[in-house]
C-alpha positions in Angstrom: 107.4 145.4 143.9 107.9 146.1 140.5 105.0 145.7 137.6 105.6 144.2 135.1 103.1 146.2 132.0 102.6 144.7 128.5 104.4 146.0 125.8 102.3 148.1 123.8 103.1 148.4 119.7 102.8 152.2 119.2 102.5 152.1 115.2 99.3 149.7 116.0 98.1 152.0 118.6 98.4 155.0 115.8 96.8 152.6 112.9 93.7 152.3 115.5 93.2 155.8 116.1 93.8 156.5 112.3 91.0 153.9 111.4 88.6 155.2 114.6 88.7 158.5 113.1 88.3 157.3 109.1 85.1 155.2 110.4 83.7 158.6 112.3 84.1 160.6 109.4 82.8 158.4 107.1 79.8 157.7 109.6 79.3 161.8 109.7 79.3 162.1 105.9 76.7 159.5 105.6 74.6 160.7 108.0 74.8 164.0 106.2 74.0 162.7 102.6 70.8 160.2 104.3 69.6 163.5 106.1 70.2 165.7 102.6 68.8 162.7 100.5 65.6 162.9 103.3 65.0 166.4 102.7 65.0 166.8 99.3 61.5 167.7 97.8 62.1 167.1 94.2 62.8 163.1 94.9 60.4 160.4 95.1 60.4 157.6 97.6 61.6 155.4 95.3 64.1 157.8 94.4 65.4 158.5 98.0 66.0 154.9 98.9 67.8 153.8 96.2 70.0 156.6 96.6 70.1 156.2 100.0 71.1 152.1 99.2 73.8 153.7 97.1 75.5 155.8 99.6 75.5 153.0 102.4 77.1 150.8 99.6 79.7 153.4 98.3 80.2 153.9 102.2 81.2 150.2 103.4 83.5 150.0 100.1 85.3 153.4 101.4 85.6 152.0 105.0 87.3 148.7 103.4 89.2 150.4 101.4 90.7 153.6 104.3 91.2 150.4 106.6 93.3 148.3 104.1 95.5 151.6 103.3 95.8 152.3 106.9 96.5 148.2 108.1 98.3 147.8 104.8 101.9 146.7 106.2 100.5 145.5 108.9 99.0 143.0 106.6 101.8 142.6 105.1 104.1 141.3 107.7 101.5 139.1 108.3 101.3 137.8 105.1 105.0 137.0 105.4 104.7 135.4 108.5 102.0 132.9 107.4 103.8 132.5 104.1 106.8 131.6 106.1 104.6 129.5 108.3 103.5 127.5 105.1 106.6 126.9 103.6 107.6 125.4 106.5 104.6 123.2 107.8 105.2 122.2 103.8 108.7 121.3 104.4 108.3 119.4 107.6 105.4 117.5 105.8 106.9 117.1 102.5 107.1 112.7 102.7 103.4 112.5 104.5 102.1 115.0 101.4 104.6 112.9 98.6 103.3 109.7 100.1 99.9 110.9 99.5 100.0 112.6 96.6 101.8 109.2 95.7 98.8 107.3 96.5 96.7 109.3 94.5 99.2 108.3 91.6 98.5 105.0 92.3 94.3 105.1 92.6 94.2 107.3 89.3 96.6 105.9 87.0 95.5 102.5 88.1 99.3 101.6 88.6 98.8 98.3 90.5 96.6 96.9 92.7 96.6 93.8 95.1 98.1 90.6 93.7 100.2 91.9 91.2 103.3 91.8 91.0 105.7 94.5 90.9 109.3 95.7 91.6 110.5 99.2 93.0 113.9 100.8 93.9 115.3 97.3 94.3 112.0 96.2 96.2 110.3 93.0 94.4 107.2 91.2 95.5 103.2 90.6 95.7 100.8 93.5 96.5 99.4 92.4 99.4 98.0 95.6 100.8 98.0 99.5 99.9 96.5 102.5 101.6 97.4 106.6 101.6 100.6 106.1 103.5 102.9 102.8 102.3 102.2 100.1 100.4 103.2 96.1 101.5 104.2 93.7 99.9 105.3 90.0 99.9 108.7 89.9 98.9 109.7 87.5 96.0 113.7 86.2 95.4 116.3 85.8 96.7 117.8 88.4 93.6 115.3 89.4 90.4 115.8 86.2 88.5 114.2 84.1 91.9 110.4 83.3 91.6 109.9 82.0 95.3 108.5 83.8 98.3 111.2 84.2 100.9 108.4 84.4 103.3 109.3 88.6 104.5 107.2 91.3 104.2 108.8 94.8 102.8 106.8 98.4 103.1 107.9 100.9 101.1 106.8 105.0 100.8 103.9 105.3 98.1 106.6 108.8 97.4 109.3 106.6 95.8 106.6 106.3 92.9 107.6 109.8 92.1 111.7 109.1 92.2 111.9 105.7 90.8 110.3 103.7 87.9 108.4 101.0 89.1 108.0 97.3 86.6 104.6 95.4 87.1 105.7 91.7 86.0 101.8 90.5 85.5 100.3 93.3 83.4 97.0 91.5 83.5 98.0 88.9 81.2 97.3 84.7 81.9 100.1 83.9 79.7 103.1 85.7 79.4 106.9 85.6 77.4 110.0 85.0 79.9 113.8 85.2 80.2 116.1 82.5 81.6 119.8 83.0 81.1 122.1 80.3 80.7 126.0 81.1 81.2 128.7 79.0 79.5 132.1 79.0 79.0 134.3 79.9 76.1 135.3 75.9 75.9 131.7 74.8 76.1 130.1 73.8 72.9 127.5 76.1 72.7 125.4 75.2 69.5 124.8 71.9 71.1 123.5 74.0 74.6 121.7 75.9 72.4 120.1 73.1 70.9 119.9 71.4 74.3 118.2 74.2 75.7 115.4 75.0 73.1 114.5 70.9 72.9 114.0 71.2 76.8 111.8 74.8 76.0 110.4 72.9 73.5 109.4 69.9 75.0 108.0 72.2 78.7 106.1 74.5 76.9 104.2 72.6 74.2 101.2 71.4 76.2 100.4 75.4 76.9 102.0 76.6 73.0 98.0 76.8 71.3 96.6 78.5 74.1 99.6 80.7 74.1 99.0 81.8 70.9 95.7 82.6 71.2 96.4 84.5 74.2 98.8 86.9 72.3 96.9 87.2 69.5 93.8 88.9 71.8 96.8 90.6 73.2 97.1 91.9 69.8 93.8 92.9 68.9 93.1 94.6 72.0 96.1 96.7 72.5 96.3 97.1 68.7 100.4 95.9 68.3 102.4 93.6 66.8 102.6 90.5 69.7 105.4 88.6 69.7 105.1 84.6 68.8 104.6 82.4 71.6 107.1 79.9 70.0 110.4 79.9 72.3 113.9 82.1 71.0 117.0 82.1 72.2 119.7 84.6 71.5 123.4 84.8 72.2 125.3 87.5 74.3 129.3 87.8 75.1 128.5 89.0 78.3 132.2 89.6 79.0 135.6 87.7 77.9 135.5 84.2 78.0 132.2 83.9 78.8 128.8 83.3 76.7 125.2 83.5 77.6 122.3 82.1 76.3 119.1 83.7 76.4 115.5 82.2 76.1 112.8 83.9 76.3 109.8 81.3 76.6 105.7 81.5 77.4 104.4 80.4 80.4 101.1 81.1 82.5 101.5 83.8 84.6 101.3 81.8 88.1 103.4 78.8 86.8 106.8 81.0 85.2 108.7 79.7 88.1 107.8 75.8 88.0 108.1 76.2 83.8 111.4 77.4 84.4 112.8 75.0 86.6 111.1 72.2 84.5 113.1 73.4 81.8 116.2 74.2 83.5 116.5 70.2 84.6 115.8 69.1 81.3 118.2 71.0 80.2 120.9 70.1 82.3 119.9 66.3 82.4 120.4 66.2 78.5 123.7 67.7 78.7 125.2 65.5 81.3 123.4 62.4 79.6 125.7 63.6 76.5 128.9 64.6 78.4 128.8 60.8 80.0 128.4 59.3 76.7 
């Protein structure tokens, strides 16, 4: 019946004997120097033991030393191995560390926290919850011009903080400035949708205008910049041939945008049929 024997490293076996006999010697030299040390008339006791502290000293620092020498590629093929170890508990790790590392992001750069609202790598909704690992949130649309909850829930990575950009629509603010795009057509008159769509901005928006104003003016003075006026604006694109699109940019409160916009939006288009019929 055969027997099966270990496998027995013979460079290890030699690195043993080669540190056995380093520590013997170094143990018979100190016991040499103690015993000379001992003997010797013309020291006193102080003398003798802080010699004697020396030479154990010097002696553990030369053992250290003769066994890192002898071990030294052994330790080095360790030190591989666990590097190699590392770079791979790393790699198969790497999302669990990003997310965290994401969430730290997050707590110390006071990014967003819950009940704002915020859009990331095509993900758009409320903060309804965060911890180290994902954060949720109550998704908001359909599309990025929508301002109603389509009643899901989306969880995204806190690591896509570090490979996308992420918008926070409510920086803190109780009143805030907003775009609505209206398109027309190259045949439309467009100075009188214009004027159509600024009376209806006009007429929504003028119940909130004063406290608007002093909103953006504390705006001002805390953040130290130029705030934009409250008062609606619309500007004019040629967003491609044949078409035209006019932008407003209007203030609301930040938890009516959606029901200001609408309001304005059926004005709007109420006063330009009322006009067209006519």
């Amino acid at each position: 019946m055969p027997v099966w024997l270990p496998q027995i490293d013979s460079s290890a076996v030699l690195d043993g004997l080669k540190s056995l006999l380093w520590l013997l010697s170094l143990l018979i030299v100190r016991t040499l120097i103690v015993r000379a040390i001992a003997r010797n008339p013309t020291l006193t006791m102080e003398a003798k033991r802080r010699w004697i502290v020396s030479v154990r000293n010097t002696m553990v620092f030369a053992i250290l030393v003769g066994l890192f020498v002898i071990w030294a590629h052994e330790l080095q093929a360790f030190a591989v191995s666990l590097v190699a170890l590392a770079a791979a508990f790393v790699l198969a790790t790497k999302e669990l560390i990003l997310c965290w590392s994401g969430a730290a992001l997050r707590v110390g750069g006071k990014v967003y926290s819950v009940g704002d609202r915020i859009q990331i790598a095509g993900h758009r909704g409320v903060v309804l919850d965060h911890d180290i690992f994902a954060t949720k949130l109550l998704e908001i649309g359909p599309g990025q011009a929508s301002h109603l909850y389509t009643g899901r829930v989306t969880v995204f990575p806190n690591s896509l903080l570090f490979t996308n950009a992420l918008v926070k629509e409510n920086p803190g603010q109780e009143y805030g400035l907003y775009i609505l795009v209206v398109p027309l057509r190259d045949e439309d008159d467009w100075r009188d949708a214009e004027r159509y769509l600024f009376d209806a901005a006009k007429a929504e928006c003028s119940s909130f205008m004063e406290e608007a104003g002093r909103h953006m003016k504390l705006l001002e003075q805390t953040n130290l910049l130029e705030a934009p006026s409250p008062e609606p604006r619309i500007t004019i694109q040629l967003a491609e041939t044949g078409r035209i699109q006019l932008v407003l940019r209007f203030p609301a409160p930040d938890r009516g945008r959606s029901r200001i916009e609408q309001a304005i939006l059926r004005r709007y288009l109420t006063t330009a049929a009322a006009t067209s019929t006519n």
